[in-house]
C-alpha positions in Angstrom: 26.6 142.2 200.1 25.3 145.3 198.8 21.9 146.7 198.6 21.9 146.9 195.2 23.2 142.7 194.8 20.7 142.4 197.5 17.8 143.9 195.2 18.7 142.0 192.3 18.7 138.8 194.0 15.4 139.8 195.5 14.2 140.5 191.7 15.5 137.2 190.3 13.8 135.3 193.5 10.2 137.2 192.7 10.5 136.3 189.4 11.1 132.5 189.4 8.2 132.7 191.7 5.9 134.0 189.5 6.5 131.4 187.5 5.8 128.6 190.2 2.7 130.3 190.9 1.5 130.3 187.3 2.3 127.1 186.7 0.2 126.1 189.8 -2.6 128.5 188.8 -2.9 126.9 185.3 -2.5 123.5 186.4 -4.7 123.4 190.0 -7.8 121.4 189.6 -9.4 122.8 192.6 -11.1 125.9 193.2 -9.8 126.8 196.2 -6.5 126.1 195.8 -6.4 127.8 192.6 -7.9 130.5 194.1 -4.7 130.6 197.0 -2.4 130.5 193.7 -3.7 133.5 192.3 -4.1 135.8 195.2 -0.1 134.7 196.0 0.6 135.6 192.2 -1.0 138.9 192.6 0.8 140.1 195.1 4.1 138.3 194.2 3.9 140.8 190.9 3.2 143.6 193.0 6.0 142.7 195.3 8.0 142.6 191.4 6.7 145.8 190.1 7.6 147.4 193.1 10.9 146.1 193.6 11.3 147.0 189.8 10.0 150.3 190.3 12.3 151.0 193.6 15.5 149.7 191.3 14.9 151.9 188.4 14.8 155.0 190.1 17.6 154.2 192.4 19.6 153.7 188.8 20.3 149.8 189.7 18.0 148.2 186.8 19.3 149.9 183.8 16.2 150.8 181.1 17.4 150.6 177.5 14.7 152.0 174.3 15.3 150.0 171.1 15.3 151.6 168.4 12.7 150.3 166.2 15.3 149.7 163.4 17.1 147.5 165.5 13.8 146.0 165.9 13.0 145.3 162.9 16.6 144.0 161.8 16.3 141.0 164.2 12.9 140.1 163.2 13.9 139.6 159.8 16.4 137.6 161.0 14.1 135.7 162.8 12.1 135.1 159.8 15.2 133.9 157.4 15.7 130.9 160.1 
């Protein structure tokens, strides 16, 4: 395995986790534990933004701009549905 499948298996792992930790942020009842949720969300999407950040420059997450034609075609696409 490569580092660069390495990294995006890493990505796709931080990811789902945010999720779980979101869901059990919104739905914890209890202060405390809510209060665990959160910090592990914080620093999950720092571990993300990082891992992101590290990708990006190494050229292995590939950044696209949309033109805002393009944008606008597909939400008036959107809208004829």
């Amino acid at each position: 395995m490569n580092e660069q499948l390495l990294f995006e298996n890493y990505l796709l792992v931080l990811k789902s986790s945010v999720e779980v930790y979101v869901h059990g942020t919104l739905e914890s009842s209890n202060i405390s534990n809510r209060a665990l949720l959160k910090s592990g969300l914080d620093k999950t999407m720092i571990s993300q933004a990082d891992t992101y950040d590290m990708m990006v420059k190494y050229g292995w997450y590939k950044v696209q701009n949309i033109k805002s034609s393009e944008i606008s075609k597909t939400l008036k696409k959107v809208k004829e549905q």
